[in-house]
C-alpha positions in Angstrom: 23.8 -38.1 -9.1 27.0 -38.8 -7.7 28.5 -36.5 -4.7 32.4 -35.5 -4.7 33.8 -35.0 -1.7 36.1 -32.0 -2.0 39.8 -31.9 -0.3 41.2 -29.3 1.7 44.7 -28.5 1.0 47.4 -26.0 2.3 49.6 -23.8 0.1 52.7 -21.8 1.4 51.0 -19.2 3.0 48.6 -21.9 5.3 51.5 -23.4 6.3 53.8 -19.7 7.1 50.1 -19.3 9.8 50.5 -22.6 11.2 54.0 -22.3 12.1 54.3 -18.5 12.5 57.0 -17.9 9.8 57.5 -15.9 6.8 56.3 -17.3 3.5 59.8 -17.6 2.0 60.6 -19.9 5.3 57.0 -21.8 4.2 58.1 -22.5 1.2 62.0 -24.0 1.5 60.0 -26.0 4.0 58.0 -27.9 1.6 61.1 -28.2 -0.7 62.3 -30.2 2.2 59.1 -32.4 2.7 59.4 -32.9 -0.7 63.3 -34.2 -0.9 62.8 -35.9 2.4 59.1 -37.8 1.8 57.9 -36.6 4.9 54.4 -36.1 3.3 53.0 -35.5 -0.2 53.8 -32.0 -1.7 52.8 -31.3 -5.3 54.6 -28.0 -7.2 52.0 -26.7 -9.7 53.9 -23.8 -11.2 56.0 -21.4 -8.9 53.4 -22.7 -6.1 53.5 -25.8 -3.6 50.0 -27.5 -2.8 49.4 -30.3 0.4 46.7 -32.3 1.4 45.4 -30.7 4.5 44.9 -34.4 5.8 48.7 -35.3 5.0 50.0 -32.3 6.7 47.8 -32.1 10.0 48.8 -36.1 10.3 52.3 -35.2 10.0 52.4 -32.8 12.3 49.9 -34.3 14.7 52.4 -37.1 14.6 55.3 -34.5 15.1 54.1 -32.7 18.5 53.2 -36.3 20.0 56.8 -37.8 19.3 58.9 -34.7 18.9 
């Protein structure tokens, strides 16, 4: 029997928490990681989907060299 390992990912209302901001300003934010590469973003629909891995790295990376 094999064992999946299951991701966690963020849509645009974990990422409005994590930076305190409305879900409209979530959302254009991910348009922008998406036309700037800054970390994998897939669209599915009206609605944005990221790695939870990819973004905490990211922005791990962001508060140590910001």
């Amino acid at each position: 029997m094999s064992s999946k390992k299951t991701k966690r990912v963020y849509g645009v209302q974990n990422v409005a928490k994590i930076f305190a901001v409305s879900p409209n300003a979530s959302s254009d934010f991910l348009e922008e990681a998406i036309a700037n590469q800054l970390f994998p973003v897939i669209k599915v629909g009206a609605q944005y989907v990221v790695t939870a891995d990819a973004f905490d790295e990211w922005n791990i990376f962001l508060m140590l060299n910001g």
